[in-house]
Phi, psi and omega in degrees: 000123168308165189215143168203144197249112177264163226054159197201051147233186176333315164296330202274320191288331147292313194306299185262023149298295174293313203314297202333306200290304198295293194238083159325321196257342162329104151325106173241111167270344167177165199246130175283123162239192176260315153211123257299311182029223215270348191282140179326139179303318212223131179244140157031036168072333174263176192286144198254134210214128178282146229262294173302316159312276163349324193261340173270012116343313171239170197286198173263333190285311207297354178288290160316332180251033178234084167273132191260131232216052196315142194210058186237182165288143175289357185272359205240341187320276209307298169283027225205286186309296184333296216262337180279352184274318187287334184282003177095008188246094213257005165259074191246153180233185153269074174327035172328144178327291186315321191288325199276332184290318165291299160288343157287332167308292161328322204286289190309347198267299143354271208283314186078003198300314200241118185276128168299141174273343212259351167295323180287136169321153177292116166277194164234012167224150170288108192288144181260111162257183179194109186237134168284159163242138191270117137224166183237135172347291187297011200270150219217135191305159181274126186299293277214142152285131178209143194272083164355076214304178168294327184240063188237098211231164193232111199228124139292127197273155179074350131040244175342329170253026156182166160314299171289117211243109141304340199195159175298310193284118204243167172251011171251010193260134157089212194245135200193159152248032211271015186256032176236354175309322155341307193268290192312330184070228156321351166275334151299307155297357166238028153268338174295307170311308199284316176276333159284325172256291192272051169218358183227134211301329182268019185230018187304297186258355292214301170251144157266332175262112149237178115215237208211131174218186209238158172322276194256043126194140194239153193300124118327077201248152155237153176322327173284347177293328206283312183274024129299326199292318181286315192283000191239355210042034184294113199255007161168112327182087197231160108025099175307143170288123227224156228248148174222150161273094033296302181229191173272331162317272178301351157311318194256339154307318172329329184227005146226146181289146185311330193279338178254334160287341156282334194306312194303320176287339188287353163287005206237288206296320182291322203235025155203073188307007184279320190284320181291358179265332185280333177326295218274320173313301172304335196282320196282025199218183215255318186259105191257163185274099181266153166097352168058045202221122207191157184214075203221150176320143172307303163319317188295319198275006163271331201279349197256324194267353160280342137299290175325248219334344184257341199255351146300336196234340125331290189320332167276291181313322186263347189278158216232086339252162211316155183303322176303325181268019178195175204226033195228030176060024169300332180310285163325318170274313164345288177331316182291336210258295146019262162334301173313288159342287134018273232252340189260331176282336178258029180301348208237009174229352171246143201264088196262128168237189174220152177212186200264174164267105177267153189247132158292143170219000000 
């Protein structure tokens, strides 16, 4: 049976990347959108095909012998099946974080490139974490249940700019940015962690773990997971990395301005020329790190964020125009590009495994 992969961002292009390394011989004919718009002609050499054009294309029969593989955010799944139904292409499935998370696991485990945490052996002591969750007022209740694990606490993001409290814990409590959030996302809250937890003395031994996950996405963590971290020496927790064409340097034009990608490297190269040397290599390669979302020793996640934070707030002074005059999370997609950067010039010195982003709904 043909395969055909809808979408042509990031989810669809991992997505047909494993099948492709794991089951070689699958026939993937092309990857589907609804309309070309901004999107590549060609991913990974086949064709990127608009849905409708595409489905009056084929027989009824050639229909029926097609299976559709959604490989999109889960929030778009439901009206996505809804338009492959009206075009007549009724054999489809849903690629949900946890399955792409999964299948990327296999891939990378494969590849040996990106390490599965779920790879590593079970250990026998329990690492003490403490991972925040962002959340922002405005976030819209969760259809579907999902159980806070214990040590998963709820930090509001944006605090400072409104009334209304979602959560105990505030990002305006204490030494904070939260009234940069506009720009920052989700980065106010691990600039809180970084001057409220892991920088402060009376909290010192408190944790061996902290990070950061998001409202509507969290870690693929399991109780067994927990008792891996210690016994492998794991020192940090990332995301699969999810692949982009050519590179991430064009990925990220999409969401930031030429003016603001100089500010960011002249911020990297004025105040680490090593990492600014190291730049153009991460911009050219395929893979990034997203969501600004980590799990990491405490000490490792302060030495990381005593980097990020100087180079954020250059980043604001110089950017065009400066971070006080405008709303528009640039800060925050930097941070991804960042993180990347980060986590990639220090592979050989840091002990990194990985897992998937299950998305909430």
């Amino acid at each position: 049976m043909k395969l055909a992969i809808y979408g042509a961002q990031g989810i669809a292009l991992g997505a047909y990347e494993a099948l492709h390394n794991i089951c070689p011989d699958r026939e993937i004919i092309c990857f589907l959108v609804t309309k070309r718009e901004m999107n590549a002609e060609y991913l990974a050499g086949i064709p990127v095909l608009e849905t409708e054009f595409f489905s009056k294309s084929l027989s009824d029969q050639q229909k029926q012998e097609l299976e559709i593989l959604i490989a999109t955010p889960e929030t778009a799944m439901p009206e996505i099946e809804e338009m492959l139904d009206q075009n007549g292409l009724y054999c489809h499935v849903r690629l949900t974080a946890s399955r792409w998370a999964e299948l990327m696991g296999y891939c990378y485990a494969i590849g040996r490139k990106y390490t599965p945490l779920h790879a590593l052996p079970i250990g026998y002591h329990k690492a003490n974490i403490h991972v925040y969750m962002a959340k922002f007022y405005k976030d819209k209740p969760l259809t579907g249940k999902y159980q806070l694990p214990e040590w998963v606490t709820p930090i509001q993001v944006g605090a400072s700019l409104c009334k209304e409290r979602v959560a105990d814990i505030l990002d305006c409590d204490g030494e904070n940015i939260s009234e940069k959030n506009v720009n920052y996302s989700e980065l106010t809250a691990l600039y809180w962690m970084w001057k409220n937890r892991l920088n402060t003395p009376s909290v010192k031994a408190q944790y061996e773990y902290y990070g950061l996950v998001h409202y509507r996405r969290v870690l693929e963590f399991t109780d067994d997971d927990v008792l891996r971290l210690a016994d492998n020496g794991v020192d940090v927790v990332l995301p699969y990395p999810m692949p982009y064409e050519p590179d991430i340097e064009a990925h990220h034009n999409r969401y930031l301005k030429e003016e603001d990608w100089n500010a960011v490297q002249n911020a990297v190269s004025g105040l680490y020329p090593e990492y600014g040397d190291f730049f153009p290599h991460v911009l050219k390669q395929r893979y990034l790190y997203n969501y600004n979302i980590v799990l990491a020793k405490k000490n490792v996640l302060a030495e990381y964020c005593d980097w990020l934070f100087p180079i954020l707030e250059q980043l604001e002074e110089n950017s065009v125009p400066r971070g006080a005059d405008r709303a528009d999370r640039y800060v925050g997609y930097a941070g991804e590009t960042l993180a990347t950067l980060y986590f990639m010039y220090n592979r050989d010195k840091l002990n990194i495994a990985h897992t998937g982003c299950r998305f909430l709904i």
